[in-house]
C-alpha positions as CSV (number, residue, x, y, z in Angstrom):
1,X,0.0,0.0,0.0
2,X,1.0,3.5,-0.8
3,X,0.4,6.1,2.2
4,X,1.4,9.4,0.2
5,X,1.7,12.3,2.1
6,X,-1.2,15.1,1.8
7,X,-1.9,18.2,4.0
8,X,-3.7,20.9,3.3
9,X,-0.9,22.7,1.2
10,X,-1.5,19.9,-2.0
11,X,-5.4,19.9,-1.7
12,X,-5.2,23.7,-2.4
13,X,-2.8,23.7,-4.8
14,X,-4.8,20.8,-6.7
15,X,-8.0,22.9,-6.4
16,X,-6.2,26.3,-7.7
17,X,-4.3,24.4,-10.7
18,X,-7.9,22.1,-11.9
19,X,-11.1,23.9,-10.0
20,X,-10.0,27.8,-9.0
21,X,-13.8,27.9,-8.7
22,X,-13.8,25.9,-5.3
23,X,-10.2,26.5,-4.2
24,X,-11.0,28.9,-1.8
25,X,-13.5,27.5,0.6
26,X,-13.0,25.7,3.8
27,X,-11.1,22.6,4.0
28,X,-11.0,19.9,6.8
29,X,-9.7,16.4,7.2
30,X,-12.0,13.7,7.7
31,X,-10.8,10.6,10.3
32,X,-11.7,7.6,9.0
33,X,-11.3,6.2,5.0
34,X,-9.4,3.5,3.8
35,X,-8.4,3.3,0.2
36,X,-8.3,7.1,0.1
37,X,-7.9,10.0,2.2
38,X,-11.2,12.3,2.7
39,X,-11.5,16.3,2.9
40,X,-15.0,17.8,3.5
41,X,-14.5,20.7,0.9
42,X,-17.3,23.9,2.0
43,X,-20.5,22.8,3.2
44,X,-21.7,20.3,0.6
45,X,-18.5,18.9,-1.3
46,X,-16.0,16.1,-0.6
47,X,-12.5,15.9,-1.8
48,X,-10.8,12.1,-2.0
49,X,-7.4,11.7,-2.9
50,X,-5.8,7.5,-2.6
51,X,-3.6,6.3,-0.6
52,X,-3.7,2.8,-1.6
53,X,-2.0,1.2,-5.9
54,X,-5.7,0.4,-6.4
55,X,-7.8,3.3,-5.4
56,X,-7.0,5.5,-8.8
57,X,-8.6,2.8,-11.1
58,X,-11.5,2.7,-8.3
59,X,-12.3,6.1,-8.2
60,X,-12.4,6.0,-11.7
61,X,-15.3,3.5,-11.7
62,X,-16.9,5.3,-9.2
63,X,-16.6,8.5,-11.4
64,X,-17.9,6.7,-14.5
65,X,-21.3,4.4,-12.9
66,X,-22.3,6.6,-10.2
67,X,-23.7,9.7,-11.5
68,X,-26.5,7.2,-13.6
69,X,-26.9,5.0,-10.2
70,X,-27.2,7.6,-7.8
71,X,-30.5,9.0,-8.8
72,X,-32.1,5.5,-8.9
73,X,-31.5,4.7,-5.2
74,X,-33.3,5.9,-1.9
75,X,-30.6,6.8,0.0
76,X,-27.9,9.5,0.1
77,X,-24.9,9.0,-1.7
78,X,-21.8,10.7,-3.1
79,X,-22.0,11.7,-6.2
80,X,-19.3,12.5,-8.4
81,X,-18.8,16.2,-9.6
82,X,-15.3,16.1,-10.7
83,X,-12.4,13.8,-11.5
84,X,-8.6,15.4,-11.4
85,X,-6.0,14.9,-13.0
86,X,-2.5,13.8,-11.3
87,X,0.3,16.5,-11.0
88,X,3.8,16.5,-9.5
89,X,2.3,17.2,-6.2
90,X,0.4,14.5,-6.2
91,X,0.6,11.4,-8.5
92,X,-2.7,10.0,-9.1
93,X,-6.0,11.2,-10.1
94,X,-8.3,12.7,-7.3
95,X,-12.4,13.8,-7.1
96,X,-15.0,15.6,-5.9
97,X,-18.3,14.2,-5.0
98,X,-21.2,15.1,-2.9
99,X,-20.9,15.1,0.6
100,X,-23.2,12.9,2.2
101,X,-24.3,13.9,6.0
102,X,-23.8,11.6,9.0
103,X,-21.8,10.1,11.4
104,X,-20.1,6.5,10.1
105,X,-21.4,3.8,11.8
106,X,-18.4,2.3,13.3
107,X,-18.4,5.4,15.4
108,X,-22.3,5.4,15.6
109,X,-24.0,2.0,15.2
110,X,-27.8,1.2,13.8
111,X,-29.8,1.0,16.6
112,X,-33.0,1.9,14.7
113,X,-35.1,-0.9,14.1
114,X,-36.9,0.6,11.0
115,X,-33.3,0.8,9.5
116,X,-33.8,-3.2,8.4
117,X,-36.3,-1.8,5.4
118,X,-34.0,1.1,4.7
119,X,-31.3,-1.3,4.0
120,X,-33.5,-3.6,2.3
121,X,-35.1,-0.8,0.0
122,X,-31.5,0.3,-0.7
123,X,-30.5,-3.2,-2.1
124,X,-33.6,-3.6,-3.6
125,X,-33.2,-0.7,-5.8
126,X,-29.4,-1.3,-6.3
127,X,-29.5,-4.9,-7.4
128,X,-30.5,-4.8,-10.9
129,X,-28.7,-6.6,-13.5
130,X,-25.5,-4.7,-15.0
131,X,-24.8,-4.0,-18.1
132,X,-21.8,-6.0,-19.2
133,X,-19.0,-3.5,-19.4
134,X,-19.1,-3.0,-15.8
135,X,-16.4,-4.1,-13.7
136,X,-16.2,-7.6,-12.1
137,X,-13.6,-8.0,-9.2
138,X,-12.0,-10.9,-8.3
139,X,-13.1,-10.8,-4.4
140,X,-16.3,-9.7,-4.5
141,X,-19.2,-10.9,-5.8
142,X,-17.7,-14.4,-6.8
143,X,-18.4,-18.0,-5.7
144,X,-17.6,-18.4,-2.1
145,X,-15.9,-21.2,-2.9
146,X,-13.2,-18.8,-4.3
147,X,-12.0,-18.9,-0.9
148,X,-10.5,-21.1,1.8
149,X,-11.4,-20.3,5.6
150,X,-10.6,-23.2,8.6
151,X,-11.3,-21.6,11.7
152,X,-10.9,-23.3,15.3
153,X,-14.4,-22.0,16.7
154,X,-16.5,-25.0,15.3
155,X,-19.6,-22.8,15.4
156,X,-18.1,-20.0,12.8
157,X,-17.0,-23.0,11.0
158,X,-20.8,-24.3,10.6
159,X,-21.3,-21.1,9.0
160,X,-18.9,-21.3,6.5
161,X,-19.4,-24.8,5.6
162,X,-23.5,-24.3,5.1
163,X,-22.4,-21.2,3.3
164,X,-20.2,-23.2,0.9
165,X,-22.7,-25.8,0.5
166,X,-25.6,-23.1,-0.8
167,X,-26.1,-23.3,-4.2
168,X,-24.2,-20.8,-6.3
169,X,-26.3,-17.5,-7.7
170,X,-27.7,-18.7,-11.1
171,X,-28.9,-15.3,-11.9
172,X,-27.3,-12.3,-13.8
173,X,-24.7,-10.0,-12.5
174,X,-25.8,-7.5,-11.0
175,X,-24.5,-4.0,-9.4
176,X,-23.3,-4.3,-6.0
177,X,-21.4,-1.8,-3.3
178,X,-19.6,-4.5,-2.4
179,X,-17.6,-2.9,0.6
180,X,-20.6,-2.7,2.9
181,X,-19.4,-2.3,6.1
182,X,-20.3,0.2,9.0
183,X,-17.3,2.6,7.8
184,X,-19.6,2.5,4.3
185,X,-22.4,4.0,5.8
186,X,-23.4,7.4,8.0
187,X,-26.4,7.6,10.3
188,X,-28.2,10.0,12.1
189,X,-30.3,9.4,15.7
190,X,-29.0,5.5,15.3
191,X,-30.8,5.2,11.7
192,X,-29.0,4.6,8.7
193,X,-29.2,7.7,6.4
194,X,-26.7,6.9,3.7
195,X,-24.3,5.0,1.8
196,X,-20.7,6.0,1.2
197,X,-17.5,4.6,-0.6
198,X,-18.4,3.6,-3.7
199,X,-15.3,2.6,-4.9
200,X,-15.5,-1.2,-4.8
201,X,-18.7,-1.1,-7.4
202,X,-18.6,-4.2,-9.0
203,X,-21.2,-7.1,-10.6
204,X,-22.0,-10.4,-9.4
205,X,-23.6,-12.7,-6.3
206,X,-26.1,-10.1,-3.9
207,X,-25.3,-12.2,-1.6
208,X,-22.3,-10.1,-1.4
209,X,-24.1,-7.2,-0.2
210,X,-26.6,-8.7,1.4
211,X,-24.1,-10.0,4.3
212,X,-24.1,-5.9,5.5
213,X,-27.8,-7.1,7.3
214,X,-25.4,-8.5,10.0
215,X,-22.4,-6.3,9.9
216,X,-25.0,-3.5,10.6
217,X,-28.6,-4.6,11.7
218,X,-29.2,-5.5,15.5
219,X,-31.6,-7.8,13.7
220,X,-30.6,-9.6,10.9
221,X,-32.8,-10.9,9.5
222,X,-35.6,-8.5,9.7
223,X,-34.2,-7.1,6.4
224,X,-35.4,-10.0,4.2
225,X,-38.8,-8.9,5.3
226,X,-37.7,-5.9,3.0
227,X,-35.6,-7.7,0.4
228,X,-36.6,-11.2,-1.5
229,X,-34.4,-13.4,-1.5
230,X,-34.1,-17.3,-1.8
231,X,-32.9,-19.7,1.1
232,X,-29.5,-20.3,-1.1
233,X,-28.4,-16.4,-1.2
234,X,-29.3,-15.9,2.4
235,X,-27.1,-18.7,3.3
236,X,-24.1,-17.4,1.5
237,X,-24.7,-13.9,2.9
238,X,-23.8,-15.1,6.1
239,X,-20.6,-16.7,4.8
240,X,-20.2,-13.7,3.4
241,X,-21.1,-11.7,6.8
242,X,-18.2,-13.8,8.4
243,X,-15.4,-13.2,6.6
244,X,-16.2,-9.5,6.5
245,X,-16.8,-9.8,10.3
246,X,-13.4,-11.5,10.9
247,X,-11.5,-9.0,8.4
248,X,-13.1,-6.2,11.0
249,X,-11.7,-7.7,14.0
250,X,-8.2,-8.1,12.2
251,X,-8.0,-4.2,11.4
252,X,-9.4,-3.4,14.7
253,X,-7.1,-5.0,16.7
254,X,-4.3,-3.4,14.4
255,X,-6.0,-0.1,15.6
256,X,-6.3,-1.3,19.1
257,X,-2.5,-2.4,19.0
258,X,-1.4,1.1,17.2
259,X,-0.1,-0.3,14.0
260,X,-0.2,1.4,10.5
261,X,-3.7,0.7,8.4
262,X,-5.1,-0.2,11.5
263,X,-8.8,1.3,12.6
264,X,-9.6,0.6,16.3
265,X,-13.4,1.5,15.6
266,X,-13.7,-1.3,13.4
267,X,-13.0,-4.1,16.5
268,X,-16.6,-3.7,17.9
269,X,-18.3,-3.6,14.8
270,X,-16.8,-7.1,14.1
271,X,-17.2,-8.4,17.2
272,X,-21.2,-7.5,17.2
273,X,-21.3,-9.1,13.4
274,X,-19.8,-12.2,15.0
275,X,-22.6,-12.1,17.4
276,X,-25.4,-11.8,15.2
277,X,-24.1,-14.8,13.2
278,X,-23.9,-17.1,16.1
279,X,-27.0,-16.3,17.4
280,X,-28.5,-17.5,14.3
C-alpha cells in the first residue's frame, strides 16, 4: 500500500491548478477512509485523494457508474462532480463528490429498528442486472468457494461450511457496493441515512451485499422482510457476513495495537457481526 503524504498545502494547490472555482472554501480532514484520504470541501463537497495502488482505477469507476446510479437509489450517496488529474504534487488522479451527512457507523452504530427496510429498499433498488462492461472483481461478488477459511471456533466454521454448501447464484450479475461495512455507511439518531465509498462497485452474487444485514442490523434478519431473497443467497450472505466480520476484528485490533492501516473503531463492529451470526 502507498500512504502518500497530503496536507492541506496539496489539496489547495490541486484545487487552484484544476477547479480555482472551489479552491477557496473551507477545507478539513475527515478521520476515517481507507483506500483514500477524505476532505470535507465547504458545506456540501468532498474531496478524496488515494492512498492505496488500487484506489486510482476505483475512483475512476466510481466517477464513471455513479452519476447514472445515484439517482435511482433511496438513499444519500456521493456523487461524483469532478475527476482530477495527477500532478507533480500529487501522482494520481483525485475527485469531488457530494458530501453525504452523518456520522459513520463504526463510530455510531444502527440501533434503529426501521433501519432493516431502509437497508433492504437500498439493495432492492441497487441490485439490478449490470450491463456487461461494468467491472467484475476478483473478491467480490464471486463464488464463495473462491475462498479457503478453517477456523478453530466450530460454530463460525458451521457457517462457513453451510455457506459453501448453498447453491451458487444462477442469476445475472448485477451492481453491487460490495464494501458494505459500518465505515460505508453514515447515520443520524442511530438510523441509517446513507451509503458512502463507492469505490469497490462491482457485478455479481447479492449475496455479497446482502451479508451488510449483519455487519449492521441488530436484527438480521428482519431485512429479508424488506428484500426477497431465496434460502441459497441468504445462506451465502452469512458466509459472506463472516469473513467481512473477521477481516473487521483483524483491522481493529491493528487499531487497538497502534499499528499502520489499522482502525480501532472497526473491532466492535466485528465483534457485534460475530454475534449476530452465532445467534443464528
Amino acid at each position: 500500500m502507498d500512504d502518500l503524504t497530503t496536507d492541506e498545502a496539496v489539496v489547495r494547490s490541486l484545487l487552484h491548478d484544476q477547479r480555482p472555482d472551489l479552491a477557496d472554501l473551507e477545507l478539513r480532514l475527515v478521520d476515517g477512509g481507507w483506500g483514500c484520504r477524505m476532505w470535507r470541501l465547504g458545506p456540501d463537497l468532498a474531496l478524496r485523494l488515494p492512498r492505496t495502488e488500487d484506489a486510482p482505477l476505483l475512483i475512476e469507476r466510481e466517477h464513471r457508474w455513479m452519476p447514472g446510479l445515484a439517482p435511482l437509489l433511496p438513499l444519500p450517496v456521493p456523487v461524483p462532480e469532478f475527476l482530477g488529474a495527477p500532478t507533480e504534487a500529487f501522482p494520481n488522479n483525485w475527485i469531488v463528490t457530494t458530501w453525504v451527512d452523518g456520522t459513520p457507523a463504526d463510530f455510531a452504530p444502527v440501533t434503529d429498528a426501521g433501519s432493516a427496510a431502509v437497508l433492504g429498499a437500498f439493495l432492492t433498488a441497487l441490485h439490478r442486472p449490470a450491463p456487461e462492461e461494468a467491472a467484475v472483481d476478483s473478491d467480490r461478488g464471486v463464488p464463495l468457494k473462491t475462498f479457503t477459511m478453517e477456523l478453530d471456533d466450530p460454530a463460525l466454521q458451521a457457517i462457513w461450511d453451510d455457506a459453501l454448501a448453498a447453491p451458487e447464484w444462477d442469476g445475472p450479475p448485477v451492481w453491487l457496493h460490495a464494501d458494505l461495512h459500518p465505515a460505508n455507511v453514515v447515520t443520524a439518531d442511530g438510523a441509517l441515512s446513507g451509503v458512502i465509498d463507492f469505490g469497490d462497485l462491482c457485478t455479481g452474487d447479492p449475496a455479497t451485499d446482502l451479508c451488510a444485514a449483519w455487519l449492521l442490523l441488530p436484527d438480521p434478519l428482519a431485512m429479508f422482510d424488506h428484500y426477497e431473497a431465496d434460502e441459497a443467497t441468504v445462506r451465502r450472505s452469512r458466509g459472506w457476513a463472516l469473513r467481512r466480520a473477521l477481516g473487521l476484528q483483524h483491522i481493529g485490533r491493528a487499531g487497538v495495537e497502534g499499528r499502520h492501516w489499522g482502525k480501532p473503531t472497526w473491532l466492535p463492529a466485528g465483534d457485534a457481526a460475530l454475534e449476530r451470526l452465532t445467534a443464528g
